[in-house]
ZABALUM-87211 format. One record per residue (C-alpha): z, x negated, y; residue number from 1. Coordinates in Angstrom, 2 decimals. Layout:
# ZABALUM-87211
Z | X | Y | NUM .
...
This chain:
# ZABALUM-87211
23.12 | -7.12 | -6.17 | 1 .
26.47 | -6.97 | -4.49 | 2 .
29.00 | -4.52 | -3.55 | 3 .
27.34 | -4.00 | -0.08 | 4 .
23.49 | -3.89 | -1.44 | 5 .
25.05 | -1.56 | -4.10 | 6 .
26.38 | 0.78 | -1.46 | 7 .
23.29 | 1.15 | 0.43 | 8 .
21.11 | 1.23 | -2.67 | 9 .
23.16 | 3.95 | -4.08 | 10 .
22.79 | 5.92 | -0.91 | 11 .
19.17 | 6.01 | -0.94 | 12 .
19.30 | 6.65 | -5.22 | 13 .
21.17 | 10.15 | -4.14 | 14 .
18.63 | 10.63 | -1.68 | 15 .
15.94 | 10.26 | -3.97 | 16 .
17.68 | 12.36 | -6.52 | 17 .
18.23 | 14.88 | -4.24 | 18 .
14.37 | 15.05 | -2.92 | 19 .
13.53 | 15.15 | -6.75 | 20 .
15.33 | 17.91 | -7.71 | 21 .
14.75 | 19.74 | -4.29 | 22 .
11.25 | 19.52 | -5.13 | 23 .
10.76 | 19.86 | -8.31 | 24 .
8.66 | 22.75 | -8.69 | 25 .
5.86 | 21.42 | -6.80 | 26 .
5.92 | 18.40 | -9.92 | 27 .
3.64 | 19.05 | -13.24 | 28 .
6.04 | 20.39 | -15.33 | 29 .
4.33 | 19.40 | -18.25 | 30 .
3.17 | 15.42 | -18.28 | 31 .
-0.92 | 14.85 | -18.56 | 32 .
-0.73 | 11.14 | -20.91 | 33 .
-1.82 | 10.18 | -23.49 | 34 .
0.16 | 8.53 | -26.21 | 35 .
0.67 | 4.43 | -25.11 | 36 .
0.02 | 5.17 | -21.64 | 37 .
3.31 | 3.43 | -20.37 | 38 .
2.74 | -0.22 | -22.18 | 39 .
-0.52 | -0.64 | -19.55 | 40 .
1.41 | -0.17 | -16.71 | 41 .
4.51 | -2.73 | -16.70 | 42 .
4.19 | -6.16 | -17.78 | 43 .
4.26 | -7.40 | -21.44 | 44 .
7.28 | -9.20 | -21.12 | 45 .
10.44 | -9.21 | -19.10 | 46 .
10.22 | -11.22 | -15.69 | 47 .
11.27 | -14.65 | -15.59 | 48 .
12.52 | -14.86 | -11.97 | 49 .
14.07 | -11.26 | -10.60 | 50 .
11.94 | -8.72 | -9.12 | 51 .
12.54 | -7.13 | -6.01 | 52 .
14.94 | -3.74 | -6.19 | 53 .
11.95 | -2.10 | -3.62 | 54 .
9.35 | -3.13 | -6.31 | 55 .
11.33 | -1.41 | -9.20 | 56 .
11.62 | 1.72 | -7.18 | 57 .
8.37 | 1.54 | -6.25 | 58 .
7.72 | 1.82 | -10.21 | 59 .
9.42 | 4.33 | -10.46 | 60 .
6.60 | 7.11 | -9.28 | 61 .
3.86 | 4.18 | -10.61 | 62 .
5.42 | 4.30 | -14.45 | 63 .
8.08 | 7.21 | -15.26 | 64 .
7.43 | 10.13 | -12.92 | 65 .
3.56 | 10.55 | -14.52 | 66 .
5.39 | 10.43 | -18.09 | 67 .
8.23 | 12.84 | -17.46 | 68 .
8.28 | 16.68 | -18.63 | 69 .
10.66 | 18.16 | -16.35 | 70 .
13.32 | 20.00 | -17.98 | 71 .
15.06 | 21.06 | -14.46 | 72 .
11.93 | 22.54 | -13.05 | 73 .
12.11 | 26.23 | -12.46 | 74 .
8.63 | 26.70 | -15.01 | 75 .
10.10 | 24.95 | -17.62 | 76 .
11.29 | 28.02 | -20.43 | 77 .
10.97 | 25.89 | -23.72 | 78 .
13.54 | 24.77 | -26.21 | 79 .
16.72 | 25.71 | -24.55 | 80 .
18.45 | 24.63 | -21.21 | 81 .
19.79 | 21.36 | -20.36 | 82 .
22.86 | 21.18 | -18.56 | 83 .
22.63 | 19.31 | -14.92 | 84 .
24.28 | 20.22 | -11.80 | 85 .
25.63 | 18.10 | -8.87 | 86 .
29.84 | 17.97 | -9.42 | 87 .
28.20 | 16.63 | -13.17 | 88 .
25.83 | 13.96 | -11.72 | 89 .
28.56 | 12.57 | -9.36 | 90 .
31.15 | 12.23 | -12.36 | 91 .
28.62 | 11.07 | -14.53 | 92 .
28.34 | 8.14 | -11.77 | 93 .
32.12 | 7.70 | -11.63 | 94 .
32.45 | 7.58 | -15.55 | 95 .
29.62 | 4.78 | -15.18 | 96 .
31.78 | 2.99 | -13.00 | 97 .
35.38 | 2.84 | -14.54 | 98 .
33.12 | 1.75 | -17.47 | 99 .
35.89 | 2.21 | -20.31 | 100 .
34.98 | 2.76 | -24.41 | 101 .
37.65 | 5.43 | -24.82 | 102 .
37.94 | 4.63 | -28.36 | 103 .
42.15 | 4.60 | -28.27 | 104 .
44.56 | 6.45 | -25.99 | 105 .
45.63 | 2.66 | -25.06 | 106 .
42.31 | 1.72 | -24.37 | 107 .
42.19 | 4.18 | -21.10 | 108 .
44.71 | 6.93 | -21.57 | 109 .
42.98 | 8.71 | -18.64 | 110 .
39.96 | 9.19 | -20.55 | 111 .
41.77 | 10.44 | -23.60 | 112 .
44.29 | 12.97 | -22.01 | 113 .
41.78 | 14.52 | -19.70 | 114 .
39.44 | 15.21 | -22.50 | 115 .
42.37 | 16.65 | -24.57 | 116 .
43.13 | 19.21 | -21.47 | 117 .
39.61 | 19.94 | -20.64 | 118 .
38.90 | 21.04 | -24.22 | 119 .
42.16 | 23.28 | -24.02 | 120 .
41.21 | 24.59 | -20.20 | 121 .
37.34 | 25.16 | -22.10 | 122 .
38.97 | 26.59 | -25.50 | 123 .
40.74 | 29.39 | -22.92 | 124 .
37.73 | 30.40 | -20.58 | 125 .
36.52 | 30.99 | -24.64 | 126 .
39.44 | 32.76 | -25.71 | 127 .
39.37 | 30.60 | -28.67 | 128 .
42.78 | 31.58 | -31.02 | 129 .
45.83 | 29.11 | -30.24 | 130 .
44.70 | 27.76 | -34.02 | 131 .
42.31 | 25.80 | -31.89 | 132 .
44.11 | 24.46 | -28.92 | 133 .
46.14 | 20.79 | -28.71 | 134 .
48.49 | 21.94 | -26.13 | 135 .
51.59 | 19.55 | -26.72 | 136 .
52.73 | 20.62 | -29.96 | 137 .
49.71 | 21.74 | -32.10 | 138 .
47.64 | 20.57 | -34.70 | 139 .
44.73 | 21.55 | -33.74 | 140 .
42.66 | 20.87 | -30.70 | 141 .
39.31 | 20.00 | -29.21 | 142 .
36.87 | 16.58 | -29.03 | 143 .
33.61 | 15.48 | -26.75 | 144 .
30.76 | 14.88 | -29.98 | 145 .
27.35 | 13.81 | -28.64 | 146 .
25.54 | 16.66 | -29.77 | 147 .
26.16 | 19.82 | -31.84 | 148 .
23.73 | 17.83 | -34.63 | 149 .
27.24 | 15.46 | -34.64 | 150 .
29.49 | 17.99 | -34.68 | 151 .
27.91 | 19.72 | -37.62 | 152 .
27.94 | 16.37 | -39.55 | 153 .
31.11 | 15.29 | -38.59 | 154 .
32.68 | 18.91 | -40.20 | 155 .
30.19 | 18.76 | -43.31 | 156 .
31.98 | 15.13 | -44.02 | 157 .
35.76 | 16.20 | -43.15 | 158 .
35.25 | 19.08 | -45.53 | 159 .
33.59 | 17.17 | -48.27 | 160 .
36.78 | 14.35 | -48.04 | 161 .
39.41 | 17.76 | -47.94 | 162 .
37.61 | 19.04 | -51.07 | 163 .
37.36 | 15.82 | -52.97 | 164 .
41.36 | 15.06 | -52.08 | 165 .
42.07 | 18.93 | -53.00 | 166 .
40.39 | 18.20 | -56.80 | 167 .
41.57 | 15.25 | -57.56 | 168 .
45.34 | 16.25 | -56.70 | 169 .
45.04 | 18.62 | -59.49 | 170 .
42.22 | 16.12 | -61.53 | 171 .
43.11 | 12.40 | -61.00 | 172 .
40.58 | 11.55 | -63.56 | 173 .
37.29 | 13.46 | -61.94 | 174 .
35.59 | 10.21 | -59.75 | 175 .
34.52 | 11.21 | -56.49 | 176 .
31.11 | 9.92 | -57.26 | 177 .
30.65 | 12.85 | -60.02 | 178 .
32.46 | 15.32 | -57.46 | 179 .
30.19 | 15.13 | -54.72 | 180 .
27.31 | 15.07 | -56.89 | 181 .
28.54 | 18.83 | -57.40 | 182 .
29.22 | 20.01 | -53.85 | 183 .
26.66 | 22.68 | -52.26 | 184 .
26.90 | 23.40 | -48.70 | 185 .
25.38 | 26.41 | -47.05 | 186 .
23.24 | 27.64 | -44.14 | 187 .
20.97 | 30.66 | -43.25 | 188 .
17.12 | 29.86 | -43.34 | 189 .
17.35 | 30.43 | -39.48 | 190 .
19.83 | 27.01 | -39.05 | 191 .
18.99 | 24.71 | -37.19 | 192 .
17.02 | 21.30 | -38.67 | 193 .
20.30 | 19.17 | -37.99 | 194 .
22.11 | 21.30 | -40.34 | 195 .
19.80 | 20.60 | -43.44 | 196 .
19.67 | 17.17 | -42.20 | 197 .
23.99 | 17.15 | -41.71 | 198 .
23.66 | 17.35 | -45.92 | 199 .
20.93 | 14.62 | -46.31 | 200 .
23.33 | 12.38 | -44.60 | 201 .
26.07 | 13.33 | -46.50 | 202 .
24.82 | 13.13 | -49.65 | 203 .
25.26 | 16.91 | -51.10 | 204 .
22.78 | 19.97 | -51.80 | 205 .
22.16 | 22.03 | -48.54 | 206 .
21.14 | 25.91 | -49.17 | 207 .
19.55 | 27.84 | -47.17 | 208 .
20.09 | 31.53 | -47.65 | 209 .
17.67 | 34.67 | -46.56 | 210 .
18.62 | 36.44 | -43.42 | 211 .
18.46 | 40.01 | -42.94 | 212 .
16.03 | 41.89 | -40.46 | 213 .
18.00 | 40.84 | -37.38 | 214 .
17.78 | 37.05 | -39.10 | 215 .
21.56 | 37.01 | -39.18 | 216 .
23.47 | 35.38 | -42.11 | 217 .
25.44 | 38.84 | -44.38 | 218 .
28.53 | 38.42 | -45.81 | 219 .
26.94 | 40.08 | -49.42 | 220 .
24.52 | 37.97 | -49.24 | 221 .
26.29 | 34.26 | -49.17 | 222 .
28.88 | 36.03 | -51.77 | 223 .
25.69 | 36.50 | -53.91 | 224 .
24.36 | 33.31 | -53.83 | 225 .
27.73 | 31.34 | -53.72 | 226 .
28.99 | 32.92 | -57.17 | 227 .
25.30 | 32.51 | -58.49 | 228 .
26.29 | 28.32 | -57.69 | 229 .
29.52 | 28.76 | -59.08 | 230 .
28.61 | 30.16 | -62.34 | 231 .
25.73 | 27.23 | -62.58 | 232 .
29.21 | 24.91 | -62.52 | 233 .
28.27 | 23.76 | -58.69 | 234 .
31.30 | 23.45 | -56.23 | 235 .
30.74 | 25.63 | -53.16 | 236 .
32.53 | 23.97 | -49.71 | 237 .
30.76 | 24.12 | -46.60 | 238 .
29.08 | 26.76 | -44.82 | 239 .
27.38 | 26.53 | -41.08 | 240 .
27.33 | 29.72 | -39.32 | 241 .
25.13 | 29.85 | -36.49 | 242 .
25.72 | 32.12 | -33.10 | 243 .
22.55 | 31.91 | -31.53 | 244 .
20.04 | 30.34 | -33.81 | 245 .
17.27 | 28.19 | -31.73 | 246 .
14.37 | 30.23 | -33.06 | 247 .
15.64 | 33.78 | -31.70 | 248 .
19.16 | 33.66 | -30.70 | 249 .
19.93 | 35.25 | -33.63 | 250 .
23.77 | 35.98 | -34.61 | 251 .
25.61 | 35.34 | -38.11 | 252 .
27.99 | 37.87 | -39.21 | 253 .
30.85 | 35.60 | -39.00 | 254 .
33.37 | 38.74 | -39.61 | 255 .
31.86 | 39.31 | -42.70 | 256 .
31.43 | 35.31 | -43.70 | 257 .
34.81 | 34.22 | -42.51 | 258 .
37.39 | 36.22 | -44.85 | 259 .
34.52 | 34.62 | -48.02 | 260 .
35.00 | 31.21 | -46.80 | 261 .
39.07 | 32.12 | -46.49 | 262 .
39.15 | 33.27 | -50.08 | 263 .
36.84 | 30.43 | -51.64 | 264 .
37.98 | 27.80 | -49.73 | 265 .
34.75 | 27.05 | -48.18 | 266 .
34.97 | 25.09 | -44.75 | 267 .
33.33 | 27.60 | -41.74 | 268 .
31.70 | 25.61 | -39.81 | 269 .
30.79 | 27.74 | -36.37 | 270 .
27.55 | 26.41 | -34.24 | 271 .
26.66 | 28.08 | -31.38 | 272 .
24.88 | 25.40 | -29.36 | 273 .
23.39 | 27.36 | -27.17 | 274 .
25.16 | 30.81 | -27.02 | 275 .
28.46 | 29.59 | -27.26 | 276 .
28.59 | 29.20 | -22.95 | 277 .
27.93 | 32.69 | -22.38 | 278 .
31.36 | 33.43 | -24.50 | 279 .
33.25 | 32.71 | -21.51 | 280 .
32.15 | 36.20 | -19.97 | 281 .
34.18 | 39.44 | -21.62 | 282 .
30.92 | 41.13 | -22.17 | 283 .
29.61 | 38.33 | -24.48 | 284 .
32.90 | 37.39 | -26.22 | 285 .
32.44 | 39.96 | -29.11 | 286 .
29.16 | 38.00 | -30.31 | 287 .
32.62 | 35.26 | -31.33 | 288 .
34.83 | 37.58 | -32.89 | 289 .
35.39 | 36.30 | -36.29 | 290 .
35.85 | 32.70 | -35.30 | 291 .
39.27 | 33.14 | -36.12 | 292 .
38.44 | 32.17 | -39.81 | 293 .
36.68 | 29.05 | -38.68 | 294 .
37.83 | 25.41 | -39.94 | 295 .
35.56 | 24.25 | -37.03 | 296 .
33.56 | 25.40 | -34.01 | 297 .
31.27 | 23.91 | -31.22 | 298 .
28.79 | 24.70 | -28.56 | 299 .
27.02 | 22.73 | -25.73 | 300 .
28.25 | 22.76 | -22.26 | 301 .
25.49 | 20.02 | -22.07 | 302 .
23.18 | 22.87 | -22.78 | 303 .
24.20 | 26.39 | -20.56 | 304 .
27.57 | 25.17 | -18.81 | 305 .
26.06 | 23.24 | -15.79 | 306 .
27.57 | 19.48 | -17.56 | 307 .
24.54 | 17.45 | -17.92 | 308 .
23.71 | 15.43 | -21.45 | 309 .
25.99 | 13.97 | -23.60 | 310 .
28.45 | 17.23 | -23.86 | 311 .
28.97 | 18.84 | -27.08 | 312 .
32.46 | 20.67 | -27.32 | 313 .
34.27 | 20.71 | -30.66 | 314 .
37.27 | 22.18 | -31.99 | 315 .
38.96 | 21.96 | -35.31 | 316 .
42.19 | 24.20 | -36.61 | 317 .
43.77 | 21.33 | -38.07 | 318 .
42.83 | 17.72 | -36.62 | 319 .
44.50 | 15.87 | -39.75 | 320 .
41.10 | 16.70 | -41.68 | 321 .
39.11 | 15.12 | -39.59 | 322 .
41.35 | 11.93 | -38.92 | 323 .
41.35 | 12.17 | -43.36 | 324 .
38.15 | 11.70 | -43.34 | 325 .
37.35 | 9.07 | -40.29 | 326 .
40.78 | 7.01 | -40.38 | 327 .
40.08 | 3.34 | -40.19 | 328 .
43.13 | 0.93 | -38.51 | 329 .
42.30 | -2.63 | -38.28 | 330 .
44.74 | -4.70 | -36.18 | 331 .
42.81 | -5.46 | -33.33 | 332 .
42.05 | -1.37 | -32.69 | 333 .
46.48 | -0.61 | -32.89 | 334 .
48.47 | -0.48 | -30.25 | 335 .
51.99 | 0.30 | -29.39 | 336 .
52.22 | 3.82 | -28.76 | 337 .
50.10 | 5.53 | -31.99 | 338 .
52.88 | 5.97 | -34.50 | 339 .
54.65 | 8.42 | -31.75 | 340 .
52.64 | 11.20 | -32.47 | 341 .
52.14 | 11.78 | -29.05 | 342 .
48.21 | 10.17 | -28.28 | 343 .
45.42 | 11.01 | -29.34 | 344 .
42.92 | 8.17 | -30.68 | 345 .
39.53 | 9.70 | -30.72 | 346 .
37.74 | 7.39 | -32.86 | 347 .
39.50 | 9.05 | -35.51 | 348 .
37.64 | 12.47 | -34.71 | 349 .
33.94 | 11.37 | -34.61 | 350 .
31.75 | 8.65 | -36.25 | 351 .
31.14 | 6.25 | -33.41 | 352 .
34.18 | 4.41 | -32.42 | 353 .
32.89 | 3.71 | -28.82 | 354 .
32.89 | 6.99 | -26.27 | 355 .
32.20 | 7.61 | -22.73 | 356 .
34.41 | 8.83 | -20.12 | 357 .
32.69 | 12.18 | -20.83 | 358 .
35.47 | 14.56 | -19.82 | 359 .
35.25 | 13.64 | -16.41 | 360 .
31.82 | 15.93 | -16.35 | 361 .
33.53 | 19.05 | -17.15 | 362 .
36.77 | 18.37 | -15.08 | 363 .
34.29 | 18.20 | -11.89 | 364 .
32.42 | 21.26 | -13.24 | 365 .
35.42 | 23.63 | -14.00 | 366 .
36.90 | 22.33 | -10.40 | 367 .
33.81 | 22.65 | -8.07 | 368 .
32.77 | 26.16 | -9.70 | 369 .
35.27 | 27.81 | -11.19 | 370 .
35.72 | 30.23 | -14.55 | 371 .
33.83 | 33.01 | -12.02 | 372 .
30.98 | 30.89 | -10.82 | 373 .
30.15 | 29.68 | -14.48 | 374 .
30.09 | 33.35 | -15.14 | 375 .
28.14 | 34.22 | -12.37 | 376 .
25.87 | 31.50 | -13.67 | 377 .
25.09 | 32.86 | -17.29 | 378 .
24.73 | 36.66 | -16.03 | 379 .
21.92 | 35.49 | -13.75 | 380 .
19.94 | 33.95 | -16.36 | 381 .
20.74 | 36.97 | -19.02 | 382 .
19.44 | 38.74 | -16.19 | 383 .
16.63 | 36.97 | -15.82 | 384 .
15.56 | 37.16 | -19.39 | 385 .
15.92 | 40.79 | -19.45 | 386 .
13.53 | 40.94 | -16.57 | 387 .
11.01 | 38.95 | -18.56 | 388 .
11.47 | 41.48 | -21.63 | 389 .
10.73 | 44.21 | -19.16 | 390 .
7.79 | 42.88 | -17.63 | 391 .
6.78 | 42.40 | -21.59 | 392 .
7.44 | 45.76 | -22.88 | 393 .
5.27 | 47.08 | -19.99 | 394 .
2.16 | 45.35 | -21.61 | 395 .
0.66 | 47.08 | -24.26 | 396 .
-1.30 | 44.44 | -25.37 | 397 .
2.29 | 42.78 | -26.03 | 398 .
5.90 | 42.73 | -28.61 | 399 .
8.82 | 41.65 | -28.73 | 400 .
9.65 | 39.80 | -31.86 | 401 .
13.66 | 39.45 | -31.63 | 402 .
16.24 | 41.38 | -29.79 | 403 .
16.72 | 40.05 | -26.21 | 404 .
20.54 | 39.17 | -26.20 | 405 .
21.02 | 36.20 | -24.17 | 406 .
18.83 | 33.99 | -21.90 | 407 .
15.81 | 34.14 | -24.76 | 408 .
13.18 | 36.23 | -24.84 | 409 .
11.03 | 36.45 | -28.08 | 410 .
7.39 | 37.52 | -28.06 | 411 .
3.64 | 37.54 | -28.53 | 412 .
0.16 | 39.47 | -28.24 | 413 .
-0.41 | 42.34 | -31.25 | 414 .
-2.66 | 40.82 | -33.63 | 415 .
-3.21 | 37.38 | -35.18 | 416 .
-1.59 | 33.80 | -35.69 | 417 .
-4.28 | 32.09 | -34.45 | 418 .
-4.74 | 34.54 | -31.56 | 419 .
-0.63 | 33.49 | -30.43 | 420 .
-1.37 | 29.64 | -31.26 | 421 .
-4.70 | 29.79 | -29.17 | 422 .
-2.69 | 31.37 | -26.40 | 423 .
-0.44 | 28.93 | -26.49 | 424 .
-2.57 | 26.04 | -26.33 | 425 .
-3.72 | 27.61 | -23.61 | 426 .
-0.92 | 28.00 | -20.95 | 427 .
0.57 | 24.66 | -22.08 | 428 .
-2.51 | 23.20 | -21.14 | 429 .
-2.75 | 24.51 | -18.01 | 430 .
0.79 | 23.07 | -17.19 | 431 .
2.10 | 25.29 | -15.10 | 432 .
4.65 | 26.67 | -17.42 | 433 .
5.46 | 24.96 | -20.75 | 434 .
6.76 | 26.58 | -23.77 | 435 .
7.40 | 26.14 | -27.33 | 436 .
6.97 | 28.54 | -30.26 | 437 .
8.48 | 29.58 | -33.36 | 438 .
7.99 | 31.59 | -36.59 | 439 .
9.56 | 34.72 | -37.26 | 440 .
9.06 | 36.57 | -40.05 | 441 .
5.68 | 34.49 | -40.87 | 442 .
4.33 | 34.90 | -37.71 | 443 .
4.04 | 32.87 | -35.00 | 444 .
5.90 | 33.98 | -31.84 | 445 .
5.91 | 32.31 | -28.48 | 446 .
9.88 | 32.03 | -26.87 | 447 .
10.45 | 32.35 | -23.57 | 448 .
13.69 | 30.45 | -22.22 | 449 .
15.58 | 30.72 | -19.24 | 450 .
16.70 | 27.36 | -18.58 | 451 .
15.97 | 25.90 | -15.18 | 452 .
19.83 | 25.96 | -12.96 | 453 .
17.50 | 26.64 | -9.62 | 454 .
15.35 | 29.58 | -11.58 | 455 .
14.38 | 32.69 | -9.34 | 456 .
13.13 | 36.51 | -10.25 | 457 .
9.58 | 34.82 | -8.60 | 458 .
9.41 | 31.86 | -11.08 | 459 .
9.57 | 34.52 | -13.93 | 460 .
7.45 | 36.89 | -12.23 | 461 .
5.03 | 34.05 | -11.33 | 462 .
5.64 | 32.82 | -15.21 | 463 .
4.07 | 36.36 | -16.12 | 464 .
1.52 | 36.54 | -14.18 | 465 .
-0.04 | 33.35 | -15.30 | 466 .
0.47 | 34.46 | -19.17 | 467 .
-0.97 | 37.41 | -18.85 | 468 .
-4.20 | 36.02 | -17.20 | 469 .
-4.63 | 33.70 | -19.68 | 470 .
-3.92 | 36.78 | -22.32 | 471 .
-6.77 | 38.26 | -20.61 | 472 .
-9.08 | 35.94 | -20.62 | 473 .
-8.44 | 35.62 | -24.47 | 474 .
């Protein structure tokens, strides 16, 4: 393909886009296949002589479309939203094109020093405390991870190297091997998987501790447990707080965990994943307060912020634990201009070395919208959700399981388990909606997620309708 096929080929890829996402409601949102169903439908092995671009997008209807759940559809309300807008899907292209592996300031300094402002211009729509902030003198500042699963593992390890280094100062003799065989790090039983997982990785005990009736995280609580550990000789130093847990949106009491963590020297992690974009509007910023006694924070504009996938934001008080803890400088990664304490090298903050030209996504974003359309944005889908509870709490037959705070919306039918699983089974299969559950409290509860950019009053109105049919049919 040359540069002149490429030009008219790319045309008609936006066009196609474009149709796709125009009409994506009228698309299944949920995919009808079978497990396997893609190997019978392309060729056992890779063609020998070059197929025909038509051919390929020919395929692409033939062999993905039947295969795809669509995430962007205005019926989709499971898991939680996935970022995609246009500004992002036109600098996604561009960051495909310049094609650089922003692992060093030298290796594109464009790609470095935009991500280093972005995170700043993103760290003040949050109000985040200047802790947090590069700016040109700090020593803090923000990073692109993949996902919030990375940035929770890439804190876990920083604070496990900080607390090995701050032990052995005052123990040289104390290996690190019988160290970390000590360390206990700390979540709510409302955490996300990745969390638990974050301490399988790096090698320490992971707690989970009981929530309270609101299935947030209490300050008495995790002071409980953590001197129960401490007395049992175990080293307490890392705790995840979650704003905005992926079962029920549910909100740690970071006011009451961060001045704990402060005093024992426990890293606060802080992962909102999800919540963390509606933070930029006044009315939600309280749900952060407390974050000032965070090592480390992140949240998703890849999930709520209109920047489509990979786009996990991540800041850190004090960058010199994470570069502690990653630091690796072989000759053929230095360059000239590191020592002046000017650049940033980024391989130093994460566990790839390679990176994207991510920060291009959010520069195009912030531009084309503005701080007041992203705001705009997230109160249209909080009111959204709302609307849902409503139409909910009108139902008899119906309860809510979790208070409605954000763009989630918690519920199921009065009575069993197996009544709520059989329901459902049953809308799922139906595919006109798709939705995932969870379990609160033992039971099983059905969550209802705002997620779709192009989402109207009449796809959650039409989303209602078709549950409660099915309810009554059950």
């Amino acid at each position: 393909m040359d540069v002149d096929e490429f030009r008219k080929r790319g045309k008609e890829m936006v066009d196609y886009i474009a149709d796709y996402l125009g009409n994506i409601e009228q698309r299944q949102v949920y995919p009808d296949v079978q497990p396997g169903y893609l190997r019978s439908l392309i060729p056992e092995e890779a063609p020998e002589e070059p197929d025909m671009y038509e051919d390929v997008v020919r395929d692409i209807e033939r062999v993905i479309m039947p295969g795809v759940t669509h995430w962007h559809s205005p019926y989709f309300f499971a898991y939680f939203p996935t970022g995609n807008s246009y500004p992002a899907m036109l600098a996604d292209m561009l960051s495909g094109a310049i094609g650089c592996i922003g692992f060093s300031w030298a290796a594109s300094p464009a790609c470095t020093e935009l991500e280093t402002v972005m995170l700043d211009w993103l760290g003040k729509m949050l109000r985040l405390p200047g802790d947090f902030l590069a700016g040109t003198e700090g020593e803090g500042g923000g990073v692109i991870q993949g996902t919030a699963s990375e940035a929770t593992l890439v804190a876990l390890l920083a604070a496990r190297s900080k607390i090995i280094r701050l032990i052995q100062s005052d123990s040289p003799e104390r290996t690190e091997v019988e160290i970390t065989s000590k360390l206990v790090a700390y979540s709510s039983d409302q955490a996300h998987s990745s969390v638990e997982r974050a301490g399988l990785i790096g090698g320490v005990t992971m707690r989970k501790i009981p929530t309270d009736d609101k299935f947030a995280l209490r300050g008495e609580t995790f002071r409980k447990v953590l001197e129960e550990d401490k007395r049992a000789g175990l080293i307490p130093f890392y705790l995840c707080a979650t704003l905005g847990t992926t079962p029920s949106c549910a909100f740690d009491n970071i006011i009451e965990l961060g001045p704990i963590c402060t005093s024992e020297s426990v890293w606060m992690h802080v992962d909102a994943a999800y919540a963390g974009s509606a933070f930029i509007c006044p009315e939600f910023r309280p749900l952060l307060n407390g974050v000032e006694f965070a090592d480390s924070f992140n949240f998703n504009p890849h999930k709520w912020l209109l920047v489509n996938f990979d786009c996990s934001a991540m800041w850190v008080k004090n960058r010199s634990d994470i570069i502690g803890a990653f630091k690796m400088d072989p000759l053929y990664l230095k360059h000239d201009h590191q020592e002046s304490g000017l650049v940033t090298d980024y391989r130093h903050w994460q566990i790839p070395l390679g990176r994207r030209f991510r920060s291009l996504k959010m520069w195009f974003v912030f531009r084309m919208y503005g701080l007041k359309g992203l705001q705009a944005y997230i109160r249209k889908h909080v009111a959204l959700a709302k609307e849902f509870e409503g139409l909910v709490l009108a139902d008899g037959r119906f309860e809510i399981s979790a208070d409605v705070i954000l763009g989630l919306v918690c519920f199921r039918l009065k009575g069993s388990n197996d009544l709520n699983e059989t329901l459902l089974k049953r809308i799922n299969s139906a595919r006109r909606i798709h939705l995932v559950p969870c379990q609160l409290e033992g039971k099983f509860v059905l969550r209802f997620a705002i997620c779709a950019r192009t989402i109207e009053s009449r796809h959650v109105q039409e989303a209602w309708a078709h549950i409660v049919q099915v309810a009554s049919e059950l």
